[in-house]
C-alpha positions in Angstrom: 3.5 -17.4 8.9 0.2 -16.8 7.4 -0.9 -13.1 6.7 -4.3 -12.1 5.9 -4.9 -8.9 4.2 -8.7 -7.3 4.8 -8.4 -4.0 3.1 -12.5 -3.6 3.7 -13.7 -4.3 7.1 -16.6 -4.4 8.8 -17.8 -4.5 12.2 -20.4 -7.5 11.8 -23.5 -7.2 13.8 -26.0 -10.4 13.3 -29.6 -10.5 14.3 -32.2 -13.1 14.2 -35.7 -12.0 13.1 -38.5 -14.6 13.0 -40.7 -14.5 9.7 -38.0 -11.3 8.5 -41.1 -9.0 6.4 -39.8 -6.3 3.8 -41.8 -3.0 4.7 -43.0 -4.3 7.9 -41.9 -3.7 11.8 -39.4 -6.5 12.5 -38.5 -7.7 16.0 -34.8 -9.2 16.8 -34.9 -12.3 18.9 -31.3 -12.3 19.4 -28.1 -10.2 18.7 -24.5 -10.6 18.4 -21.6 -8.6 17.3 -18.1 -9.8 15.8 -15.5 -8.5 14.1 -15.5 -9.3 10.1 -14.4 -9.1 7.0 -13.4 -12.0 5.3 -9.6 -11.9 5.9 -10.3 -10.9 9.3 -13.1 -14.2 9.5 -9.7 -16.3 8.2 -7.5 -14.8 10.8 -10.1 -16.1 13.6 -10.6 -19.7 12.2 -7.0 -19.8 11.7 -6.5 -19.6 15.3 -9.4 -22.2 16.3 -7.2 -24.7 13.9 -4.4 -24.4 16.4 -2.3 -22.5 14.1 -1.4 -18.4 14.1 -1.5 -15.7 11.7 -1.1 -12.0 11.4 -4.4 -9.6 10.2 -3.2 -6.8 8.3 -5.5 -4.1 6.7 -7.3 -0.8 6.6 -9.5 0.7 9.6 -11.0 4.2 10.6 -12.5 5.9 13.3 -13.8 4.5 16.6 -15.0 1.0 14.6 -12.0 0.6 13.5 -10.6 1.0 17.2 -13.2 -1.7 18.4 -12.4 -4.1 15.7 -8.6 -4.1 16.3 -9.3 -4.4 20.2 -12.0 -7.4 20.0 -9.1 -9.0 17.7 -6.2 -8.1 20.0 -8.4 -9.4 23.4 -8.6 -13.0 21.1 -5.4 -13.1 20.9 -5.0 -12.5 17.5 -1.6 -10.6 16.2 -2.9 -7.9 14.4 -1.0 -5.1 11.5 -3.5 -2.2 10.6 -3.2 0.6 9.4 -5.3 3.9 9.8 -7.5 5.9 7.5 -9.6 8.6 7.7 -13.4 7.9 8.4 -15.1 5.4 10.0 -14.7 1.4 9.2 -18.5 0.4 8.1 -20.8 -1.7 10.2 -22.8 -4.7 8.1 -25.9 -6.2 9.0 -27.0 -9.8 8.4 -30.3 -10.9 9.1 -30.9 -14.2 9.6 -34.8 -15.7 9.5 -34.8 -19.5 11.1 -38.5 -20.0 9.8 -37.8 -19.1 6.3 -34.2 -20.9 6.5 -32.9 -16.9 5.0 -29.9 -15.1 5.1 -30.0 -11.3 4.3 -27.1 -9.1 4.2 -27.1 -5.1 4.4 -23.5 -3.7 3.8 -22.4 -0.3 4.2 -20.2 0.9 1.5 -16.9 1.5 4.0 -14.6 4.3 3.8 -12.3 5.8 1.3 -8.5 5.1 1.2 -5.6 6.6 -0.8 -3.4 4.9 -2.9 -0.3 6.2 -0.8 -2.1 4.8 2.4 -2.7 1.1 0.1 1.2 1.5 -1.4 2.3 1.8 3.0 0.8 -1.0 4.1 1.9 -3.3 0.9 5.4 -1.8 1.7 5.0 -2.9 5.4 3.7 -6.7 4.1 6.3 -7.6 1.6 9.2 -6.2 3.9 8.1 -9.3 6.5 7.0 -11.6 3.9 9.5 -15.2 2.9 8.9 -17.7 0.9 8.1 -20.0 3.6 4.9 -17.8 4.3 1.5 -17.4 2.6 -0.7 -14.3 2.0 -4.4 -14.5 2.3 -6.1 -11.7 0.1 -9.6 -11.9 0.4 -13.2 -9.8 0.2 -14.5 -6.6 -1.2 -12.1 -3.0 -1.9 -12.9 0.0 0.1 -13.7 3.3 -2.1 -10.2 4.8 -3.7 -8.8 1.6 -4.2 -8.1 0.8 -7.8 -9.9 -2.1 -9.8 -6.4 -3.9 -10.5 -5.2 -3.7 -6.3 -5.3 -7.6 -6.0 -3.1 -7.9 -9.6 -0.5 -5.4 -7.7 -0.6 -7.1 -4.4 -0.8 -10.9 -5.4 2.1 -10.0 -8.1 4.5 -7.9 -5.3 3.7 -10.9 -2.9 4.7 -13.8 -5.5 8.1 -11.8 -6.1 8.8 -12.5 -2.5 8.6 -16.1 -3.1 5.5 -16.6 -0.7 2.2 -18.3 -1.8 -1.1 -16.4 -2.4 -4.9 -17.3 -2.1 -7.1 -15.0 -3.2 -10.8 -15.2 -2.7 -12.5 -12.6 -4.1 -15.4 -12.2 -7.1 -16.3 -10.6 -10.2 -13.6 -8.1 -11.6 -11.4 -8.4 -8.2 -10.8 -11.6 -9.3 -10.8 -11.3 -13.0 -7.7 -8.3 -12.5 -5.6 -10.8 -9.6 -5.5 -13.7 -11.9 -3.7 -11.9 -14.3 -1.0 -11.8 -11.4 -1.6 -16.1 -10.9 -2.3 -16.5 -7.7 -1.4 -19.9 -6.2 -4.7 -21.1 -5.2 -7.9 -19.5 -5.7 -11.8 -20.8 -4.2 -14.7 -19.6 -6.4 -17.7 -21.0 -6.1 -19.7 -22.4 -9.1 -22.1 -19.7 -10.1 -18.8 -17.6 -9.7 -16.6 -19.7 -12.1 -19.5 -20.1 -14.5 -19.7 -16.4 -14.6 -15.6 -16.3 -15.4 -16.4 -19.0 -18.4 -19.4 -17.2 -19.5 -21.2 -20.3 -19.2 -23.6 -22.3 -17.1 -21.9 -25.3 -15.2 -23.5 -26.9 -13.1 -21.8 -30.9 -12.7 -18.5 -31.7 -11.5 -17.2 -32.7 -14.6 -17.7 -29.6 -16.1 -16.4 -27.7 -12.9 -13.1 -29.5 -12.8 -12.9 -28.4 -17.1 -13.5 -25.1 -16.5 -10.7 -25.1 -13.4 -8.4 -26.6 -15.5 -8.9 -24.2 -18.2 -8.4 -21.2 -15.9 -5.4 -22.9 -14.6 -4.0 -23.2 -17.6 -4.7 -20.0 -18.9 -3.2 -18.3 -15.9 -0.9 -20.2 -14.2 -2.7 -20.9 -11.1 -1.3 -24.3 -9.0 -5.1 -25.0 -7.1 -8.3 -24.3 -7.5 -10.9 -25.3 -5.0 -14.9 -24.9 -6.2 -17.1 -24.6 -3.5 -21.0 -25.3 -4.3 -22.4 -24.5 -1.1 -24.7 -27.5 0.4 -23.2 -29.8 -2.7 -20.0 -29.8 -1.5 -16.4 -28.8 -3.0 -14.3 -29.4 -6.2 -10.5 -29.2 -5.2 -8.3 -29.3 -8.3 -4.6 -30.0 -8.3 -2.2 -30.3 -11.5 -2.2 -34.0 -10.7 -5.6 -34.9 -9.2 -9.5 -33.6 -8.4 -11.5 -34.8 -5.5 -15.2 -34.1 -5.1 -16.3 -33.8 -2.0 -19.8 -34.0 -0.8 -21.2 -31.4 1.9 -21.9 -32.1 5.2 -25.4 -32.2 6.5 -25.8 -29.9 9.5 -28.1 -27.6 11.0 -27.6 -23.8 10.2 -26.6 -20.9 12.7 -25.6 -18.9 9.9 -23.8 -19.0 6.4 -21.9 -15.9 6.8 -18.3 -16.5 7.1 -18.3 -20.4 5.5 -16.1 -19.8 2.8 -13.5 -17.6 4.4 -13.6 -20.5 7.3 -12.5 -23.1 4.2 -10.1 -20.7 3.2 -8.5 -20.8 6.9 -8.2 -24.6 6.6 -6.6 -24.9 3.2 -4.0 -22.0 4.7 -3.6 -23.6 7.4 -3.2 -27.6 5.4 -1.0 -25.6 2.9 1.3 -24.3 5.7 1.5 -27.8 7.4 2.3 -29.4 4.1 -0.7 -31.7 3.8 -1.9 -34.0 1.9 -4.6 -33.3 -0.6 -7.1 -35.7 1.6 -5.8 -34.5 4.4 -7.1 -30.8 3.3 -10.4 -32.2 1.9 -11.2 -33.4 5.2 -10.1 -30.5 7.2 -11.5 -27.4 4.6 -15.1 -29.5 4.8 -15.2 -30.3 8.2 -14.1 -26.2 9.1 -16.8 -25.3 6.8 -19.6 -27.1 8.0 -18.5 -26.8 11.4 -18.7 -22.8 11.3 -22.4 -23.2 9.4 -23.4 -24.0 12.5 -22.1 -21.4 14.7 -24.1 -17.7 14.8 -22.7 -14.8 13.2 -19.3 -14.9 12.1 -17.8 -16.3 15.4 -15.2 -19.5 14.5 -16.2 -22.7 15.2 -14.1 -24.5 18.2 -11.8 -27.3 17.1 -13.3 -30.1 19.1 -16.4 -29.5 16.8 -14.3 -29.4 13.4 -12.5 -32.7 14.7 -15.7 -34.3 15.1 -17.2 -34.1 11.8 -13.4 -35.0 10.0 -14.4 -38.4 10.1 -17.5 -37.9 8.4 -16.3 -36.3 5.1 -17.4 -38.2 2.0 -15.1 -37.5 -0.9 -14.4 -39.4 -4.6 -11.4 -38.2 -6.8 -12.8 -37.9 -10.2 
């Protein structure tokens, strides 16, 4: 089984605005609302893939309520947890003429360490070595800076495999825990190094170094319309993004991170996940908001991923 864990949701509510103006009166042209949060956003492409996971997290108030109810009306197998307040609603503006993409997120609410501590409790009491734990996106107020090294650590003693997609000092404090796979993306890993990199080549070095250093089995590289680095112990493929137009980039990443759950789960093979992760990808750049592509359009474009091993 795959769990996902979104300790900060959101209720996602897209809108597109023509020529988007700061200071200025704006006028929305279309609207939609979905459920979010990036482990949330893996739980939904999980389930266009054909395979089935469980969404654990945190949610408050009657947002919270909505959230778990869109999820549960999908079909979607759901373990959350309650907290005080109200789960946060995030904007993202999206401007077609000037090919933008403009998030406003509220800050979420606050959570106690004993509420964090129940629902870990709850997770690793399911959790086998046969299954694999998606921790992924931002940490609502309360929670402490090292929560992914405490969760990613507890969920490798279970014997299960961990991704964690998250940024900055999230990640720094969970790869101290070695996660099995993680997916930065470049300006992300060059910020871990301290350094500028820009090429593949120097990509796949500074992978490898963090690999090394850490203990980490795969580490995929995602460089938006460039494409993807995915580094093994054995191998690295580059492959090259997919041209196709844009409904929205929100939620690309976490749709990558669905595939490569969902290839790790089936036991793929490395080109097997290249093909999948960059055809989910580019499949759900095309969709509006953070709604999951459908499978009949991530099939299609599997044949049309361009990939070298370096």
């Amino acid at each position: 089984m795959i769990y996902t864990v979104t300790l900060n949701p959101a209720l996602d509510k897209t809108v597109e605005i023509p020529s988007f103006a700061i200071d200025s009166v704006n006028r929305i042209t279309k609207m939609r609302t979905d459920p979010g949060g990036k482990g949330i956003n893996v739980s939904k492409v999980i389930q266009k893939l054909g395979s089935k996971s469980i969404a654990a997290g945190i949610l408050g108030g009657a947002t919270g309520k909505t959230i778990q109810s869109a999820l549960e009306n999908m079909g979607l197998e759901t373990s959350f947890h309650f907290a005080e307040g109200e789960t946060r609603t995030n904007l993202k503006v999206v401007d077609l003429v000037e090919h933008t993409n403009t998030d406003i997120n509220e800050p979420g609410i606050t959570v106690s360490e004993e509420l964090l501590d129940g629902l870990l409790r709850e997770l690793l009491a399911k959790l086998t070595r046969e299954d694999i734990v998606v921790l992924s996106g931002s940490l609502p107020k309360g929670a402490p800076k090292n929560t992914y090294y405490i969760w990613v650590k507890a969920c490798r003693e279970t014997g299960a495999k961990v991704i964690l997609d998250a940024d900055g000092e999230l990640l720094l404090a969970g790869l101290e825990a070695a996660p099995y796979l993680i997916k930065p993306n470049n300006h992300e890993l060059s910020g871990l190094l301290g350094e500028k990199l820009e090429t593949p080549r120097e990509l796949e070095r500074a992978a490898r170094h963090l690999m090394e250093k850490y203990g980490i089995a795969k580490i995929v590289v995602s460089m938006g319309g460039e494409g993807a680095l995915y580094v093994t112990k054995d191998e690295t493929v580059y492959a090259e993004g997919l041209k196709v137009p844009v409904g929205s980039t929100v939620g690309a990443g976490d749709s990558v991170v669905a595939a490569l759950a969902v290839a790790e789960e089936a036991k793929m093979s490395l080109e097997e996940a290249v093909r999948l992760s960059t055809a989910t990808g580019a499949a759900n750049v095309m969709c509006s908001g953070t709604q999951a592509a459908e499978y009949d359009v991530i099939e299609g474009l599997m044949s049309k991923v361009v990939f070298r091993t370096l």
